[in-house]
N, C-alpha and C positions, 0 to 999 in steps of 0.2 A: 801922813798915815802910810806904813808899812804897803808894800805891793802885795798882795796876796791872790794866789792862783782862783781860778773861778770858783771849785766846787766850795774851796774855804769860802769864799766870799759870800758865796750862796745861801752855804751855812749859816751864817754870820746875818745873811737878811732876814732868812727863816726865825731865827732866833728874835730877831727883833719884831718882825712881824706878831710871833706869838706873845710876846710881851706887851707889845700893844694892847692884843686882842685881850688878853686875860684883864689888864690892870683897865683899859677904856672901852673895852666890848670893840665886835666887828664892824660896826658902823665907824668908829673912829679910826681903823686900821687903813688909811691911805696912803699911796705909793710917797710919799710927800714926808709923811710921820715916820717914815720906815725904814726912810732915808736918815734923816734927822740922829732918830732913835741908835743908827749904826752909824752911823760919824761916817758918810760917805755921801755924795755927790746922786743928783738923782741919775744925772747918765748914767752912774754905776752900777744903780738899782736896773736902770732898763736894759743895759748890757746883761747882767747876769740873766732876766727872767724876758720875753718880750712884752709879757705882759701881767695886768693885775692877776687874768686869772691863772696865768701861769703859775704865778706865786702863790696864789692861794691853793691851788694842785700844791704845790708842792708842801706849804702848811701842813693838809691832811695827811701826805704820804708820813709827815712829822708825826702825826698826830697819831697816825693808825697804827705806828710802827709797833712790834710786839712787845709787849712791858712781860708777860707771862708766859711761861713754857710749863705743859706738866710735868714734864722731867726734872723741873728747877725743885718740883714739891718732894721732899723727904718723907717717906711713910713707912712704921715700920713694920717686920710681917708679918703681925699677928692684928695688925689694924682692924677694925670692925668696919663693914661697909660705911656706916653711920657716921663714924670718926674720921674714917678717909674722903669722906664729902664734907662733911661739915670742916675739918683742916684746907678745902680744896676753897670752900667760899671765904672760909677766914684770910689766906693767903691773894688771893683777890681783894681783898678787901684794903689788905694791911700796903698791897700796892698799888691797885687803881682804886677802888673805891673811897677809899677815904682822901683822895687828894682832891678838895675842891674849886679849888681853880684852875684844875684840869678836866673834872668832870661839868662846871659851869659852861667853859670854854669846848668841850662835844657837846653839851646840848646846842650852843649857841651855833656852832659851826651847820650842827644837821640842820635845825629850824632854816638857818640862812640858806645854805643850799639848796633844799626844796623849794625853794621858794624860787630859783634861779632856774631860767631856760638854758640851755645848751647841755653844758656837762655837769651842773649843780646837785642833778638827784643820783647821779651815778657814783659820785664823789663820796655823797654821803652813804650811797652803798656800800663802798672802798671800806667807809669807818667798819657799819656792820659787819660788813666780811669778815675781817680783822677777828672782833669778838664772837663769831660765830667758829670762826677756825679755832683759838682758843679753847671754847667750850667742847667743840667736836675733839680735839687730842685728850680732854679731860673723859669725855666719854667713852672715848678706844680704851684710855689705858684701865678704866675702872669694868666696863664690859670685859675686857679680856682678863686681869686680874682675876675677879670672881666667875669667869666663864659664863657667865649671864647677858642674856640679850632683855634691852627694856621693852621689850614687845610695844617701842614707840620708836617712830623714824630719829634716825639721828638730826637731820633738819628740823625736826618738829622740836626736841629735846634744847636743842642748840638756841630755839626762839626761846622757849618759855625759860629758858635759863636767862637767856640776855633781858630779857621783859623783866623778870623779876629782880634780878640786881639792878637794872637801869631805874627800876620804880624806886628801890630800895635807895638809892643813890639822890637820886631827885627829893627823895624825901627826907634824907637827910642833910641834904642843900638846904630846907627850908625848916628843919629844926635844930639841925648839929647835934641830935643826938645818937651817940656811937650805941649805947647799950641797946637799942630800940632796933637800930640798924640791925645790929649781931643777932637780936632774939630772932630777927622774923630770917635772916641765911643760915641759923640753926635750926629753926624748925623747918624750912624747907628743904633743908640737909638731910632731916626725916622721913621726911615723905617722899622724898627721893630715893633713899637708898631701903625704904620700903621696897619700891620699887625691884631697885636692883636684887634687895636680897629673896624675892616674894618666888 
């Protein structure tokens, strides 16, 4: 096998790690499989990381990393409150939400973590943050667009967003169906930019 510099290498275990987790769940993700999984020696696994939980820190930092920008979203300028929320959940949708064994694999990672003493529930904050930050740049830019304040904290706004796609997400983990999905982040598109435009 080729020499490759650490962070590649790192890379490269990250990657395998995730592929574990997704196709044999977390419990089967040991330093051992991960090795295996990346054609590499287990020294080489413990050289790059010192330890499991290193690795799995670094999993989430994988994990958490931003898939969504509001700027990525095209709106154009005669948009309706309503349409530029409801476009704002579909585009979420169309890139984290509908991918299921990425969204399998965050439910599995938070359960896991809470459930772990040291830095486990702090980790799984990490995730939170992530889609809280998300939701919070979706909120600036649609507050300042229409010059309207939601006369609700941004923090507050940022939960019930995440609550309600994460419920939406989990629900369609256990039925696969997309139309069902879409009615209920269009109508809460609704009653959202009620909101904004009220």
């Amino acid at each position: 096998m080729p020499r490759l510099d650490i962070e590649t290498r790192r890379a490269q275990l990250i990657q395998a790690a995730v592929a574990i987790a997704l196709r044999d769940g977390l419990d089967n993700t040991t330093v051992r499989r991960i090795a295996t999984e990346a054609g590499v020696s287990l020294g080489t696994v413990h050289y790059c990381f010192d330890s499991k939980k290193a690795l799995l820190e670094a999993m989430v930092e994988s994990i958490a990393t931003r898939e969504i920008e509001a700027a990525s979203l095209p709106l154009p300028d005669d948009v309706s409150p309503v349409d530029a929320i409801r476009a704002a959940f579909r585009y979420y949708w169309s890139i984290s939400g509908a991918q299921a064994d990425r969204q399998r694999l965050v439910y599995e990672l938070v359960a896991y973590l809470v459930r772990q003493e040291d830095s486990g529930p702090e980790l799984a904050r990490r995730i939170f943050a992530t889609n809280y930050a998300i939701v919070h740049d979706f909120v600036e830019t649609f507050q300042t667009r229409w010059s309207n304040d939601l006369g609700i904290p941004t923090e507050v706004v940022q939960r019930m967003v995440i609550a309600m796609t994460d419920g939406v997400a989990l629900a369609w983990l256990a039925d696969g169906d997309d139309d069902k999905a879409l009615a209920v982040l269009d109508a809460f598109a609704g009653l959202f930019a009620d909101r904004v435009s009220a």
